[in-house]
C-alpha positions as CSV (number, residue, x, y, z in Angstrom):
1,X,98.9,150.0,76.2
2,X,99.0,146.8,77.8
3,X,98.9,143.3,76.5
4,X,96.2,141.0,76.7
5,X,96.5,137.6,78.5
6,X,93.5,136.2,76.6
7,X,91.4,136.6,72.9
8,X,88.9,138.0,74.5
9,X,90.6,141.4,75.8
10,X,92.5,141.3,72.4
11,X,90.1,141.3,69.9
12,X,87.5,143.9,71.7
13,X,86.7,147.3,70.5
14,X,89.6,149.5,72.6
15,X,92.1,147.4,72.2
16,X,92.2,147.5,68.0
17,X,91.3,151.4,67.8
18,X,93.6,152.4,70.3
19,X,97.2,152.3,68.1
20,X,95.1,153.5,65.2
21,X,94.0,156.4,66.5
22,X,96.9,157.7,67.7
23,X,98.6,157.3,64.2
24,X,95.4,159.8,62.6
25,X,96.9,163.6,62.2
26,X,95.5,166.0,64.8
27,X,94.0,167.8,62.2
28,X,91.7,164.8,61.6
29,X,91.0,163.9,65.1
30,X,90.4,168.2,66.0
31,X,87.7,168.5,63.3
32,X,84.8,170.7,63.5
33,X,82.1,168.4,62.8
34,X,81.8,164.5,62.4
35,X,80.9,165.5,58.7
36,X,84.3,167.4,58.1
37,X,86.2,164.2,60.4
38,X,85.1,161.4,58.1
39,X,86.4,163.5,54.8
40,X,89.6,164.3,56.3
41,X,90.0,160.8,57.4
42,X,88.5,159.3,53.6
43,X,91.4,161.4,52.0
44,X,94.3,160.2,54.7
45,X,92.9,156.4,54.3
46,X,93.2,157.4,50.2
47,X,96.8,158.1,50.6
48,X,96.5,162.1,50.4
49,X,98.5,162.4,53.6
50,X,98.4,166.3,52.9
51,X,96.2,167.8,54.8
């Protein structure tokens, strides 16, 4: 990822979900339905890191 020279490159939508999203499981990003995504992720946010 690169850097950003100026606020306005930092703070945008990309740049704040990027390192997120790559620390979700991939059996929260490879789910079924956006239904079965947002439960999996509720229970990681949660602290129940089992999957």
């Amino acid at each position: 990822m690169r850097q950003c020279v100026k606020d306005v490159r930092k703070y945008n939508f990309p740049h704040r979900t990027v390192v997120k999203w790559n620390a979700l499981d991939n059996g929260i990003v490879a789910a079924h339905s956006l239904h079965n995504f947002k439960e999996k992720l509720d229970k990681w946010r949660h602290g129940d890191r089992t999957l």
